[in-house]
C-alpha positions in Angstrom: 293.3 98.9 -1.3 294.8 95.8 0.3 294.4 92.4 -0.3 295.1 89.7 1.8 295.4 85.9 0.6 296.0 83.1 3.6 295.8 80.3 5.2 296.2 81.4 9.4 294.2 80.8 12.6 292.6 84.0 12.3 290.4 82.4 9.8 289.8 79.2 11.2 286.0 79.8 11.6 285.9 81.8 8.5 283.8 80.4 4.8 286.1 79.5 2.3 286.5 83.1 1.1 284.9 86.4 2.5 284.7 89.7 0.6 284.2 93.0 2.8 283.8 96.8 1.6 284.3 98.5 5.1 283.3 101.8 3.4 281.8 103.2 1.0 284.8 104.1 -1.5 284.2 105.8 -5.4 287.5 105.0 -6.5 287.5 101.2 -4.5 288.1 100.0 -8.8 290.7 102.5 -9.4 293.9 101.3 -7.7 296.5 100.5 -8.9 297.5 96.8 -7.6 301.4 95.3 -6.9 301.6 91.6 -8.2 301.7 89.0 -5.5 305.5 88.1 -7.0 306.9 91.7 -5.9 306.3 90.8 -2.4 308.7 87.7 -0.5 306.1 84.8 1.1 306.4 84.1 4.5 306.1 80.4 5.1 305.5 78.9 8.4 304.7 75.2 7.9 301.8 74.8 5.8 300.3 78.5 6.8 301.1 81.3 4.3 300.1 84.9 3.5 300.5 87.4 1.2 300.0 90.8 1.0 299.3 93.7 -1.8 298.9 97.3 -0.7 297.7 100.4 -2.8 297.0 104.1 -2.9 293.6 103.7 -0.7 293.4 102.3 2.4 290.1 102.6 3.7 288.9 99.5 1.3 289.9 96.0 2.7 289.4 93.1 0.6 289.9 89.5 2.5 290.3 86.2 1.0 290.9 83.1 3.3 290.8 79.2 2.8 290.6 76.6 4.7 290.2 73.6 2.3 292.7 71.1 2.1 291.5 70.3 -1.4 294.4 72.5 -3.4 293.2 71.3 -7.1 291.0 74.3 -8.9 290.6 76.7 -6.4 291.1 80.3 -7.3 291.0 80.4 -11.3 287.2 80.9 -11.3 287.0 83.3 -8.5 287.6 86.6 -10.8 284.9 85.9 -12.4 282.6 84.5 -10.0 283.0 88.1 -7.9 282.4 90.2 -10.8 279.3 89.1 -12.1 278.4 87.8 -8.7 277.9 84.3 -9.4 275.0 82.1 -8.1 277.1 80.5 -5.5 277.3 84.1 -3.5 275.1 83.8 -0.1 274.9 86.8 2.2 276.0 86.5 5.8 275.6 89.5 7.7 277.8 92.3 6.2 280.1 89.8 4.2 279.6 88.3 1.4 280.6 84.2 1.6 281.7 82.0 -1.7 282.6 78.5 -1.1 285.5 77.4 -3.3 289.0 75.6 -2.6 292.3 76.8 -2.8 295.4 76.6 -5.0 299.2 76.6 -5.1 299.3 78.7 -8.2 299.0 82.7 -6.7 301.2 83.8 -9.5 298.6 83.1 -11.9 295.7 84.3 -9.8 297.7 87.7 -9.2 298.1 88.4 -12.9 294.2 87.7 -13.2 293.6 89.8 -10.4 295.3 92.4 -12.0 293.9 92.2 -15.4 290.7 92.7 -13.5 291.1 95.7 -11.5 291.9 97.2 -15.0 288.6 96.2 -16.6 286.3 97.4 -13.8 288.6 100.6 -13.6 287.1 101.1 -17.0 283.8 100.4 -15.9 284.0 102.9 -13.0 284.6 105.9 -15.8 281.2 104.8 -17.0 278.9 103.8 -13.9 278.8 106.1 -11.0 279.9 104.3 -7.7 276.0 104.5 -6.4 274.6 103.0 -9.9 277.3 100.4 -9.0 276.2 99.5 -5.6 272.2 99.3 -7.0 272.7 97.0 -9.8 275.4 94.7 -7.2 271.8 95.0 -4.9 269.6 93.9 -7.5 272.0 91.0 -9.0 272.7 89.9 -5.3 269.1 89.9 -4.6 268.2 87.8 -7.7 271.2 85.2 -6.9 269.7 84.6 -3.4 266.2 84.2 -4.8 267.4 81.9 -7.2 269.0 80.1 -4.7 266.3 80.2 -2.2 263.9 78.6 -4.5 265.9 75.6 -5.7 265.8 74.1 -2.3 263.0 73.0 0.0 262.3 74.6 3.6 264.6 73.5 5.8 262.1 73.0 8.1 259.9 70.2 6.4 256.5 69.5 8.1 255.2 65.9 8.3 252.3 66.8 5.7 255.6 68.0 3.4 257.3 64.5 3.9 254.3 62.7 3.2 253.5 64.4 0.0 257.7 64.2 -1.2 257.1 60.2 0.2 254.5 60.3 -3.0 257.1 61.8 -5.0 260.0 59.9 -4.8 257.8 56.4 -5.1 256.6 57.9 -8.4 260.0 59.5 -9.9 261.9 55.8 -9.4 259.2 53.1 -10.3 256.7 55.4 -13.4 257.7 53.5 -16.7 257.4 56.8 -18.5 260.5 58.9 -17.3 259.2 62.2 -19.4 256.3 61.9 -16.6 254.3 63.0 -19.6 256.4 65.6 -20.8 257.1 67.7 -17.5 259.8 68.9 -15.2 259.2 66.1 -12.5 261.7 67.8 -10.2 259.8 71.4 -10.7 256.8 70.3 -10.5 258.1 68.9 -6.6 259.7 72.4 -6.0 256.9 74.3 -7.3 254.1 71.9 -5.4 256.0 72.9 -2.4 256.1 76.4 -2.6 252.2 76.8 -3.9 250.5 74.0 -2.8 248.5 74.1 1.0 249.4 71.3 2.9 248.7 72.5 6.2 246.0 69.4 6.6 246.1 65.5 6.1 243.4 66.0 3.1 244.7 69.1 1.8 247.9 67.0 1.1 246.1 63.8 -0.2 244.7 66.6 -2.7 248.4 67.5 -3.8 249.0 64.0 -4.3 246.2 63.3 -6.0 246.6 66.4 -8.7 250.2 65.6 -9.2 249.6 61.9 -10.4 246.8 63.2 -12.3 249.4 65.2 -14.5 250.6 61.8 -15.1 247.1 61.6 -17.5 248.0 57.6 -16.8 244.2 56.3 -15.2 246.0 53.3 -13.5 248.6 55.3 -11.8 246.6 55.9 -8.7 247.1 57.8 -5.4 244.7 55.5 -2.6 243.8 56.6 0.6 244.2 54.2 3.4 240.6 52.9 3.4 240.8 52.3 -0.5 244.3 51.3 -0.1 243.6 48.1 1.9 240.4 47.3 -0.1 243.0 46.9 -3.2 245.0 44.4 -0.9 241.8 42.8 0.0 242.0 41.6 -3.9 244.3 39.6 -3.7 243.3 37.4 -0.7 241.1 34.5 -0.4 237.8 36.0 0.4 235.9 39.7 0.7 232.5 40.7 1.3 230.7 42.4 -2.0 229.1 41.5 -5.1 231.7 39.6 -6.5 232.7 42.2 -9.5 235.8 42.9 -10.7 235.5 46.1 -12.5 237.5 48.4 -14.8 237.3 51.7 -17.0 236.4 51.9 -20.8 239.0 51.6 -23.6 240.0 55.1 -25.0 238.3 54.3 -28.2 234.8 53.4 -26.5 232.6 56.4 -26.3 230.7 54.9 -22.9 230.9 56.5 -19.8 231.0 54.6 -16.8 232.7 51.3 -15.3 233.5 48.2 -17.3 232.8 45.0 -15.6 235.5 42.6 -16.5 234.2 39.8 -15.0 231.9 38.7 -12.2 232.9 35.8 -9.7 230.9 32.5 -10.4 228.0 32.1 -7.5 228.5 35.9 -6.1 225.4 38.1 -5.7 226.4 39.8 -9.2 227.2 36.6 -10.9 223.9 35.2 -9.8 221.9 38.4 -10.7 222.7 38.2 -14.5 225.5 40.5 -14.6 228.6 39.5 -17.2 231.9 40.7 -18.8 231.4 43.9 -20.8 228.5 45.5 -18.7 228.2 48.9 -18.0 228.0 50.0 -14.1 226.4 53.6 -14.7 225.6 54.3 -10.7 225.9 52.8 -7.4 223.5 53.8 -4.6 222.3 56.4 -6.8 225.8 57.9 -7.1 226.7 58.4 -11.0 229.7 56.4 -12.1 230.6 58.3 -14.9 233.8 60.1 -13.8 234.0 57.2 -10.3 237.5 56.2 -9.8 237.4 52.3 -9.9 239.3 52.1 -6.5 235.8 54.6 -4.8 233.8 52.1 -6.4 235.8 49.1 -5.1 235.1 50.3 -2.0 231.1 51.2 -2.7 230.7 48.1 -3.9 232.1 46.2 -0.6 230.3 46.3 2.8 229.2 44.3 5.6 227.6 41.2 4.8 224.0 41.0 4.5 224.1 44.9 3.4 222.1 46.0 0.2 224.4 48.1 -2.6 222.1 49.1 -5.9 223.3 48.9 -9.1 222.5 50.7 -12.5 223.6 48.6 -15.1 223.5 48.7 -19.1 224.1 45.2 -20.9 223.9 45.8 -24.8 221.0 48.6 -25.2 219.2 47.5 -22.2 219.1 49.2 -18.8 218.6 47.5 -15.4 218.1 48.3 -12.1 219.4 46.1 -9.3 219.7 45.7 -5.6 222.0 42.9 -4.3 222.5 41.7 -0.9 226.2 41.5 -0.2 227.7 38.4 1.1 231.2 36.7 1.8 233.0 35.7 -1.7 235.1 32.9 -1.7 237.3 33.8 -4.2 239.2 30.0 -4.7 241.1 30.5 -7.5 241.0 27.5 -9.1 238.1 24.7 -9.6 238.8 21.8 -11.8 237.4 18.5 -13.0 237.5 15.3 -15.1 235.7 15.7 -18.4 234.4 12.8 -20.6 234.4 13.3 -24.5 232.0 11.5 -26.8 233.1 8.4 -28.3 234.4 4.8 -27.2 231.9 5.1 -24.5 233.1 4.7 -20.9 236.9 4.4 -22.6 236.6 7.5 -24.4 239.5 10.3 -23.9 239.4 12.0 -20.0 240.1 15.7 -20.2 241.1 17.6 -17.2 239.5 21.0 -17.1 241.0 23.7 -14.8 239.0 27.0 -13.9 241.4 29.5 -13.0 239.6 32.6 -11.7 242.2 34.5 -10.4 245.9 35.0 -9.8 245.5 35.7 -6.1 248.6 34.0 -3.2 249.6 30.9 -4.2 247.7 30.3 -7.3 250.2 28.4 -8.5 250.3 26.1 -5.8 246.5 25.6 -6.5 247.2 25.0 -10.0 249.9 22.4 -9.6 247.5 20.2 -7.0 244.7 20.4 -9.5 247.0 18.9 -12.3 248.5 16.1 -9.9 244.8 15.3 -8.9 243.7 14.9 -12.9 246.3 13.1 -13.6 245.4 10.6 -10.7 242.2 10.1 -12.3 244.1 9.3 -16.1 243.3 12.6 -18.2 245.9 12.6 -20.8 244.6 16.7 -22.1 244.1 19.4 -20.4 241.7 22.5 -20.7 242.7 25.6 -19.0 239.7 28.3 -18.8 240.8 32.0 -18.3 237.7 33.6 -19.2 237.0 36.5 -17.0 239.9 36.3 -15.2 240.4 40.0 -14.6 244.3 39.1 -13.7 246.0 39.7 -10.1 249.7 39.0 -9.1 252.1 39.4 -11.6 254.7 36.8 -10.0 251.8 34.4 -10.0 250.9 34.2 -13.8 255.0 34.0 -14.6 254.9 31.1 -12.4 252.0 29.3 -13.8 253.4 30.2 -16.7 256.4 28.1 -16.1 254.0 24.8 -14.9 253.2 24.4 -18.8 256.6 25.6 -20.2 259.8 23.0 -20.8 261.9 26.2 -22.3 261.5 29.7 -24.1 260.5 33.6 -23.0 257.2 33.7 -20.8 257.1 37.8 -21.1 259.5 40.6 -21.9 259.0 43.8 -19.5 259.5 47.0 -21.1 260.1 50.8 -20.7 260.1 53.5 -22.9 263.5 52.8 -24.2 262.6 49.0 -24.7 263.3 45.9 -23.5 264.4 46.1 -19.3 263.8 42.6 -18.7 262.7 39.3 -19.6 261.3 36.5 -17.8 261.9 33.1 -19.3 261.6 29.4 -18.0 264.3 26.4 -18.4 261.8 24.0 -17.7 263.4 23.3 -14.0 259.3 24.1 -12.5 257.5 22.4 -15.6 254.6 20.0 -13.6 252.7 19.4 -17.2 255.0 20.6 -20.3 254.0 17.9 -22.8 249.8 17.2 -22.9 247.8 18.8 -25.2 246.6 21.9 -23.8 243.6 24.1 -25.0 243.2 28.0 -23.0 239.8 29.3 -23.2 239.8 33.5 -23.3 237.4 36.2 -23.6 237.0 39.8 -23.4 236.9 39.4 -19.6 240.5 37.9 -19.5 242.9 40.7 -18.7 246.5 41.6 -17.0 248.4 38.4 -16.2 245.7 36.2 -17.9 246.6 38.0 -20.9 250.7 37.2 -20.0 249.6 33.5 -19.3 248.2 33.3 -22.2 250.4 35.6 -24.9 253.3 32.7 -23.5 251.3 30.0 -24.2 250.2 31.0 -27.8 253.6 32.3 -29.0 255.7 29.3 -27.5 253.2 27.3 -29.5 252.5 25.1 -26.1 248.5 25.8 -26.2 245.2 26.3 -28.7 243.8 29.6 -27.8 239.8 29.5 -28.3 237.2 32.3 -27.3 237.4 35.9 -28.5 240.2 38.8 -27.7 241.1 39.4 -24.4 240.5 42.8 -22.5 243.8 44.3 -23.9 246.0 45.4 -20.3 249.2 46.3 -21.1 250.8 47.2 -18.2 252.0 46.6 -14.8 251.2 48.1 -11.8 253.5 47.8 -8.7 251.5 49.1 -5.1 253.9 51.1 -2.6 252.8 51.7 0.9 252.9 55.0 2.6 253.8 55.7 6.1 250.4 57.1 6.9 248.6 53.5 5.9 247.7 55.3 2.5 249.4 53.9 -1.2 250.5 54.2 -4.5 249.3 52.4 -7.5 251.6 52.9 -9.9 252.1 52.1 -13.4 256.0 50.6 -13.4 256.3 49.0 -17.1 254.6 47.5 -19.6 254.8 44.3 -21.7 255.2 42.5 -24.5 254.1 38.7 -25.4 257.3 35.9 -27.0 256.5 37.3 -30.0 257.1 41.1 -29.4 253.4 41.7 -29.4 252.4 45.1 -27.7 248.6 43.8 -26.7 247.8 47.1 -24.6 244.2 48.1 -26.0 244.2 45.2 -28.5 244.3 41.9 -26.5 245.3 39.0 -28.0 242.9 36.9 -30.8 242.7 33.3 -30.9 243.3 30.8 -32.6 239.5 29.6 -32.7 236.0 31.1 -31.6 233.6 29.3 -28.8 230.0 29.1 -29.8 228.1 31.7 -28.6 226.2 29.8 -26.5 229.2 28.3 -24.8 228.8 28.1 -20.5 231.3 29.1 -18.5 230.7 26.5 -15.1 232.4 23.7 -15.1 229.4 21.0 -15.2 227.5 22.5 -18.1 231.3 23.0 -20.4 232.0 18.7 -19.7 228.5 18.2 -21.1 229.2 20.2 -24.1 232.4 17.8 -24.7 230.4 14.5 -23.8 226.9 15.4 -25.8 226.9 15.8 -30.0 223.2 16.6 -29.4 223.8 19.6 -27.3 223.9 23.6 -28.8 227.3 23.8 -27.9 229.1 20.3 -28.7 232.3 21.0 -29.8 234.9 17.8 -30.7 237.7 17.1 -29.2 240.0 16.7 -31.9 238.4 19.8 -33.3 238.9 21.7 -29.7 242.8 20.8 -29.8 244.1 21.0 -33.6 245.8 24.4 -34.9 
């Protein structure tokens, strides 16, 4: 047996180590072995080599290195051959294990020999053949352990799209147990079992691995549905005017939850409200609809009919609306008059914030200066079903009524990651008495808005508890056009209130019979006669 350590030009396009058994040999384990020390070095610059001889020659056993990293490089290489370690990769009749090199032979020698001795042992107990089928097996299992850990190397553009899905998911989900499962597995395993040999087979993948997610506003969109969701967020879109959502886990209803319908739209004007029940559309049962397929049921050309099963309370309707262009301005306002002192009574301004769409803020800050022109020294700020929108916008309107303190704290599943908070810098109306109207239809970054404005004491919340949306969504484009909503954190009011599912309760209730346009709510400030007269002094005290 001879073995060979070095560092020459023969091995300059060798691995870091090779390992050949030129033939088949019964007593390859049996040799007895010199120690590297009883041999001299020959030293030629930086190139060495060493050499051990024994008794048989027809077994050759070659180690080279070419690693200029001399820290840890031989100790664990004993080991590594004998139970042939995971790192082994076969390359035609050699077998290849990439590890560096050290200065220390003298100890690697003494290992080696300590070695030879043990498997000498073994050999008295495992025939040489036996030997060779259990090296087989081992090597076998090491390359297909190896094998699966890693991707195809050649990736197809269906593969990149669906990995495109994963990595959005693995760095913005909130909950980094991805409900309890081997997120990197479940990419390897998707991979290997999963058909993806088609644009919708692999939408399909993506769509059953955020469903293992069991999170129903994490939400794989397909380009179509994807821009409808954008569509949300700008000034105007062609529907009914709904915005619509799923039932709380505690509500036994099946169906879609209409959070609130847009003032004047086809819905509005057809008598459908906050809290309704959508049970079909066109026929089509909404009972297990995603609410991004209905989005997109519900929207159409104008002038186009959509039909519309709807429950309110125990009573059933059928409706067809004509769908038309929905201005969705997100913010009306107006100068109230209050009873008493006649003409010189108290001027409220009233805001109607309907959404938190682009530059809501900017809306909001024009209505204020406006009121103010006209001498309102209150304000009244009406969030009812305001089904939310842009989380950026409701921090900054948020920070319009704030001189100081925490507008939100953002959270994860080890607690607090951020927190937004105001120094007053953007204040535009920080001191007037304030008074936010809420009900079950105000949700998301209403909810924020309005959590900020109770627990910094700045506002009087009236109405009945909000929808209850606890989390944020974030929305990441894919390079096919299709996207990714995805749950990235949830939050928590000043006061370290978790509302998700709960909503926040006011400080007062409305009358029932309270409207929700602007002209009919001034009369019911202006009127004592009217149903739903409520003071003014009454409206803003705590």
């Amino acid at each position: 047996m001879e073995v060979i350590l070095g560092s020459s030009a023969a091995f300059a396009a060798a691995p870091s180590f090779a390992v050949s058994n030129s033939r088949r040999n019964p007593s390859a384990f049996s040799s007895e072995v010199l120690l590297l020390n009883h041999f001299p070095a020959r030293e030629s610059g930086s190139r060495l080599c060493w050499c051990l001889k024994s008794k048989v020659r027809n077994t050759a056993i070659c180690f080279s290195s070419q690693s200029p990293d001399r820290s840890n490089g031989y100790k664990n290489v004993l080991q590594s051959l004998w139970w042939l370690d995971k790192r082994f990769v076969l390359h035609c009749s050699f077998f290849m294990l990439k590890i560096g090199r050290t200065p220390r032979l003298r100890k690697f020698s003494i290992s080696l020999r300590k070695a030879l001795k043990r498997a000498e042992r073994f050999n008295n107990f495992v025939p040489a053949f036996s030997l060779h089928l259990i090296v087989g097996v081992m090597l076998v299992m090491t390359l297909g352990a190896t094998v699966t850990k890693t991707p195809s190397l050649a990736l197809s553009e269906e593969n990149l799209l669906f990995l495109e899905a994963w990595r959005a998911i693995d760095r913005a989900y909130v909950d980094k147990t991805f409900n309890g499962q081997s997120w990197f597995r479940y990419r390897e395993n998707a991979l290997r079992e999963e058909p993806m040999n088609s644009r919708e087979e692999t939408y399909a993948a993506i769509r059953k691995m955020v469903a293992t997610l069991g999170d129903p506003f994490t939400r794989f969109l397909e380009p179509k549905k994807f821009k409808s969701l954008r569509s949300g967020t700008r000034s105007t879109l062609t529907g009914v005017g709904l915005s619509i959502g799923y039932p709380k886990k505690d509500q036994s209803d099946s169906g879609l939850v209409v959070v609130s319908a847009a003032l004047g739209g086809p819905a509005y004007k057809a008598g459908v409200s906050s809290g309704d029940l959508i049970l079909a559309i066109d026929d089509t049962s909404a009972e297990s609809m995603e609410i991004y397929d209905a989005a997109e049921r519900l929207q159409g050309p104008e002038g186009s009919k959509v039909d519309l099963t709807v429950r309110h309370g125990s009573e059933t309707r059928h409706l067809s609306l004509v769908r038309e262009k929905v201005i969705l301005n997100p913010v009306k306002s107006r100068v109230c008059k209050t009873s008493g002192l006649g003409e010189d009574g108290p001027l409220v301004g009233y805001i109607k914030l309907t959404s938190f769409s682009q530059n809501a803020s900017g809306s909001v800050r024009e209505a204020i200066k406006t009121l103010r022109e006209n001498n309102v020294n209150s304000f009244i700020l009406d969030l009812r079903d305001n089904s939310g929108g842009l989380f950026p916008e409701g921090v900054e309107i948020a920070k319009i009524w704030l001189d100081k303190g925490v507008i939100v704290y953002i959270c994860d599943s080890r607690g607090v990651r951020d927190i937004y908070e105001t120094d007053g810098s953007n204040a535009a109306a920080a001191s007037e008495p304030l008074v936010v109207l809420v009900n079950k239809g105000t949700a998301s970054a209403s909810e924020i808005l309005a959590g900020a404005l109770k627990d910094n004491k700045r506002a009087v919340l009236v109405g009945e508890p909000t929808y209850g949306k606890g989390k944020i969504q974030s929305v990441f484009e894919l390079s096919d056009g299709s996207g990714l909503a995805v749950t990235v954190a949830r939050y928590e009011t000043p006061a370290h209130t978790d509302i998700d599912k709960v909503g926040i309760i006011p400080d007062h209730p409305l009358p029932v019979s309270f409207p929700k346009d602007e002209d009919s709510f001034c009369g019911c400030l202006q009127d004592p006669a009217s149903a739903c007269y409520l003071n003014r002094v009454e409206l803003f005290s705590r």
